[in-house]
C-alpha positions in Angstrom: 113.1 52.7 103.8 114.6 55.8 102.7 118.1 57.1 104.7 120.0 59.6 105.2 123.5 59.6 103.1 126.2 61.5 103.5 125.3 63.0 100.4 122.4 65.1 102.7 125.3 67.0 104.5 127.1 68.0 101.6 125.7 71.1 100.3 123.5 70.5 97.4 120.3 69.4 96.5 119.9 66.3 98.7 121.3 69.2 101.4 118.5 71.1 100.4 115.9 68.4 100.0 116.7 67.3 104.1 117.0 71.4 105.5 114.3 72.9 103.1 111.4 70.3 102.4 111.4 68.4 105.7 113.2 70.4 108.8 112.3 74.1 107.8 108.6 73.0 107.0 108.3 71.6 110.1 109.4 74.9 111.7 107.8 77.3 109.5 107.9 80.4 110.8 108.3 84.0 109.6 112.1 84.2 111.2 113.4 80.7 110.2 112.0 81.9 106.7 114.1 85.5 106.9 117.5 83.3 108.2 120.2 81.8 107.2 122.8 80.7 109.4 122.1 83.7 111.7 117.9 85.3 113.0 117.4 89.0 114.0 115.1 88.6 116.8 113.0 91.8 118.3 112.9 91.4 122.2 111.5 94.5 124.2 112.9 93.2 127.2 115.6 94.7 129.9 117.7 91.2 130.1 118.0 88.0 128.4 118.8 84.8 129.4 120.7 82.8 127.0 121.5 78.7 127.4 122.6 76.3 124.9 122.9 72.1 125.5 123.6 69.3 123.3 121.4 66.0 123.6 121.8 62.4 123.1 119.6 59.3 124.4 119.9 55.7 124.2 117.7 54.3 123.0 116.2 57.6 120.9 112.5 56.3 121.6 111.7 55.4 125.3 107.7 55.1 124.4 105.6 56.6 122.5 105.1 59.8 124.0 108.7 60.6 124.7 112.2 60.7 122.7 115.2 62.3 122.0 113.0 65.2 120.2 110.8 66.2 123.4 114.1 65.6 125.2 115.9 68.5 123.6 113.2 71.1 124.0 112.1 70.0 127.4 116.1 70.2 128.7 116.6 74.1 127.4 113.1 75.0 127.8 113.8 73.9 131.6 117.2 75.3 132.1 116.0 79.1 130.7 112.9 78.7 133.6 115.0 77.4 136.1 116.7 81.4 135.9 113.2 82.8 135.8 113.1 83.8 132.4 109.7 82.3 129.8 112.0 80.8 126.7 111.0 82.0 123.8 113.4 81.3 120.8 115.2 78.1 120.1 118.5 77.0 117.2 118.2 73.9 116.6 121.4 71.8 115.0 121.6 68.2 114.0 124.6 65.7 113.5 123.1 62.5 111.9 124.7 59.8 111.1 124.8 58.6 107.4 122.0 55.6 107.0 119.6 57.3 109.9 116.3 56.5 108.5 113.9 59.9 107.1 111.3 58.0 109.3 112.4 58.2 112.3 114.4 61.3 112.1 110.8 62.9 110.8 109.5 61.2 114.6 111.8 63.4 116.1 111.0 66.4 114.2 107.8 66.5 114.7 108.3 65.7 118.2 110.3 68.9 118.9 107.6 70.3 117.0 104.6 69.4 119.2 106.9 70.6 122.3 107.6 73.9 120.9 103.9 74.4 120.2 102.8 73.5 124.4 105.5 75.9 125.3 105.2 78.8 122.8 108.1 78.3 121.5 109.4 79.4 118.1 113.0 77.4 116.1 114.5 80.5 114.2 117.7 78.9 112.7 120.1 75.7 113.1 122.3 73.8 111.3 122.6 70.2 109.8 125.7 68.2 109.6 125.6 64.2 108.5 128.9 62.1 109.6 129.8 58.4 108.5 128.1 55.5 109.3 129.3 54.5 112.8 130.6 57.9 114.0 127.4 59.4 115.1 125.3 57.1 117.3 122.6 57.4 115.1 121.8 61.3 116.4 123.0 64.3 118.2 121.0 67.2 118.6 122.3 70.4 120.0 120.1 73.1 121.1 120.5 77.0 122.3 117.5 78.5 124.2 116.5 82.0 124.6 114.6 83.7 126.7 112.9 87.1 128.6 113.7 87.5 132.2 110.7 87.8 134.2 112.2 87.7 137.6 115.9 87.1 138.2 116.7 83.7 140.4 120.2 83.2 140.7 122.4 80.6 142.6 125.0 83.0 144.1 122.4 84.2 146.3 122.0 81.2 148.3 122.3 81.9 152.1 121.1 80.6 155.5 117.4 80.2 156.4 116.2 79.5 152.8 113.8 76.4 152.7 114.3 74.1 149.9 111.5 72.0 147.8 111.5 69.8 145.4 108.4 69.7 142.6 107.9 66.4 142.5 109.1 62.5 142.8 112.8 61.4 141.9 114.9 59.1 139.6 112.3 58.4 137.4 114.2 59.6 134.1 117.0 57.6 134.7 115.1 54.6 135.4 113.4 54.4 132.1 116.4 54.6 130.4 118.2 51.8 132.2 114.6 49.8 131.7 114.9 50.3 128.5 118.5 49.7 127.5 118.1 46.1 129.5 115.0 45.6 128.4 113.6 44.9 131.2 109.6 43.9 132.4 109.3 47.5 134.6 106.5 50.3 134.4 108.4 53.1 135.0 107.4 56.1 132.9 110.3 59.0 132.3 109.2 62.2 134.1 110.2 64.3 130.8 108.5 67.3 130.9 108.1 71.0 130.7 108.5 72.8 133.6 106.6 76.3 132.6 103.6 75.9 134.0 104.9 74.8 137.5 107.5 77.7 137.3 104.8 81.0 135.9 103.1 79.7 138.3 105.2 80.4 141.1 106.3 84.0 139.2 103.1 85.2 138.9 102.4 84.5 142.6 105.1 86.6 143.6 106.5 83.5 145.5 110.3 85.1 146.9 112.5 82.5 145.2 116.1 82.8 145.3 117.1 79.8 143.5 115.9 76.9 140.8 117.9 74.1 139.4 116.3 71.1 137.3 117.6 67.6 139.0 118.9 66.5 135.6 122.4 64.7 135.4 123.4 63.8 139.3 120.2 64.0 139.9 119.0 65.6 143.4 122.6 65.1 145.0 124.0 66.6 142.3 122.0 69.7 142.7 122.3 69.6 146.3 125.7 69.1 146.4 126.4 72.4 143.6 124.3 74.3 145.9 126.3 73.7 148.9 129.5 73.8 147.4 128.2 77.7 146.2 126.9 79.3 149.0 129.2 77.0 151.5 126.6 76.3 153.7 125.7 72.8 155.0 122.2 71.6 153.6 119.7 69.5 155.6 117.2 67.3 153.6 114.8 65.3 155.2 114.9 62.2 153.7 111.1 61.2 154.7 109.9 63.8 152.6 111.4 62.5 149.2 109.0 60.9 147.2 110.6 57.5 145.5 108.5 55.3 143.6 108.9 51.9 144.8 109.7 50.8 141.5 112.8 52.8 141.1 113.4 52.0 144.7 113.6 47.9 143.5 115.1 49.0 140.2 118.4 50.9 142.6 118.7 47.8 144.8 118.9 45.5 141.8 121.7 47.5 139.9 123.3 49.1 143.3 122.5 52.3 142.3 121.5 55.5 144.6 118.2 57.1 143.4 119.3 60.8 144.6 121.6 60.4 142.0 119.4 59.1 138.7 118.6 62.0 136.0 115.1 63.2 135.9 114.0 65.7 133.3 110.4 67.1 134.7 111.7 67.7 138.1 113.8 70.6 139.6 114.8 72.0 142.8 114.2 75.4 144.2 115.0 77.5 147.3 112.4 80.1 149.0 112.0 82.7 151.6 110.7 80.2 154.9 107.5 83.2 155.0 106.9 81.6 151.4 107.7 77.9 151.2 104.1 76.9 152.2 102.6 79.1 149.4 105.1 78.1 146.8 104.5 74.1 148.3 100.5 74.4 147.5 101.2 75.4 144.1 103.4 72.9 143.2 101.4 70.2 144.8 98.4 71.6 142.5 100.9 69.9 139.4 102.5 67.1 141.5 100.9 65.6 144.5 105.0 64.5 145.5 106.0 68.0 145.9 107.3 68.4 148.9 109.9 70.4 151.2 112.1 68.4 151.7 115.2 70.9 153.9 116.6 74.1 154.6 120.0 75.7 154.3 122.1 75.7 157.7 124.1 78.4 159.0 127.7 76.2 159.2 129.8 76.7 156.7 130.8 73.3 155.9 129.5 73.1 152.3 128.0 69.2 153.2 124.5 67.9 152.3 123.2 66.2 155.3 120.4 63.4 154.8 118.7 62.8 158.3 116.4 59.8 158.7 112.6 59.4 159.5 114.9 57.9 163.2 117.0 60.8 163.1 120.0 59.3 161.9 122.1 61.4 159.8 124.5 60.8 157.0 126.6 63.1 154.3 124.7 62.7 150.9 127.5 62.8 148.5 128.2 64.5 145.1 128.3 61.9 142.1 131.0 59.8 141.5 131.7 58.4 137.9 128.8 58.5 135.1 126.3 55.5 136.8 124.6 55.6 133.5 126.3 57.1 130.4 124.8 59.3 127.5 121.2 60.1 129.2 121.3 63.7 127.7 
């Protein structure tokens, strides 16, 4: 099986061989074909938005369908939606570790590439770096995404009155990975996905949204908890309107773990005008049936997430603690 060497970061024809003949003809594009370590881009628009993120996943393959290649582009394809911009441009830079096999690492490419074709998306210039055996963890892929505002949706206008939903079930993501690592006999499938549709959708409707966040790392707490900590407003979730598959909900009570606080990577939060939220909710549950609203923002200015019970008991939903499972994303 043929591998990388170090040999393939060094500048010369094996260099070449790994850029040129396999990553750059998998990208082909007029702009990656004009670059070199820097693309001229044409944009007509006003504003830009601009985000950059660095991925790594362990194990690289979850299944068939998804890996650290549909990882990288569905995380920065997510975070330039989640500001209501449509990405449009993606770099693209790989550390690989010396001995990575041209098989798998051609899996991955041509992952990235399916991604970038569903969302429209065009890789204009990276960069390619190969470290010793046993320094890399096999692969690190770092990405920058970028993107044409189409309506501006910003966190530090949070305020009081705003009704918050959430597209879809949690804690999948991070279930799969711990499934995985353990190998154990579970069918939970990640929720990796693209978020564009979901999110035009909601644009083009004119639905008033103020805010977005993708429930990534820290999952939903994590997002809640930001949110609160922003706008310094207390935020009441309902926790009878969270979808949790009882799979995950076995898989948390096994390893002690709290599922508002597992990674997902097809899921994300947002916060509407109340005149709105049932409009935005019916076009979210025409993706995902588990959409839901699940709160609203309070007037008290205690910067607390407050997790009330199908009894009405209430408790503080707390920001993260620690890394419950390392090196997601």
């Amino acid at each position: 099986m043929k591998q990388i060497s170090l040999a393939h970061g060094g500048g010369g024809e094996e260099m070449n061989e790994l850029i040129t003949e396999l990553i750059f003809k998998t990208f082909d594009n007029e702009i990656l074909r004009a670059a070199n370590d820097s693309a001229i881009l044409s944009l007509k628009a006003d504003e830009i938005a601009l985000s950059t993120d660095s991925f790594t996943l362990s194990p690289l393959f979850l299944d068939e369908d998804i890996n650290i290649g549909k990882l990288c582009v569905v995380g920065s394809t997510n975070d330039i939606l989640m500001v209501g911009a449509k990405p449009l441009f993606m770099s693209l830079a790989f550390i690989i570790e010396e001995g990575f096999s041209f098989d798998e690492f051609e899996k991955i490419l041509q992952s990235i590439k399916e991604e970038c074709i569903k969302n429209d998306i065009k890789v204009v210039c990276g960069d390619t770096k190969v470290v010793p055996k046993d320094k890399g963890d096999k692969i690190y892929i770092n990405t920058t995404m970028l993107g044409q505002v189409i309506k501006k949706c910003e966190c530090k206008n949070l305020k009081n009155g705003l009704d918050i939903l959430i597209s879809g079930d949690i804690g999948r993501h991070g279930a799969s990975v711990l499934i995985k690592r353990n190998d154990l006999d579970a069918s939970i499938k990640s929720d990796c996905k693209s978020l564009k549709d979901e999110v035009l959708s909601l644009l083009n409707a004119n639905v008033k949204i103020i805010a977005m966040r993708d429930a990534t790392r820290g999952g939903l707490s994590g997002v809640l908890n930001e949110w609160a900590k922003q706008g310094l407003n207390d935020i009441l979730i309902y926790e009878e309107k969270i979808i949790i598959q009882d799979e995950v909900k076995g898989l948390c009570e096994l390893f002690g773990y709290e599922a508002y606080e597992l990674a997902n990577e097809g899921t994300f939060v947002l916060c509407v005008e109340k005149e709105d939220s049932l409009k935005a909710l019916e076009i979210l549950q025409n993706f995902n049936k588990n959409a839901n609203l699940i709160g609203e923002i309070l007037n008290e200015k205690n910067s607390r997430v407050i997790l009330q019970t199908a009894f009405g008991a209430k408790r503080f939903l707390e920001s993260p603690k620690g890394e419950l499972l390392p090196r997601i994303c």
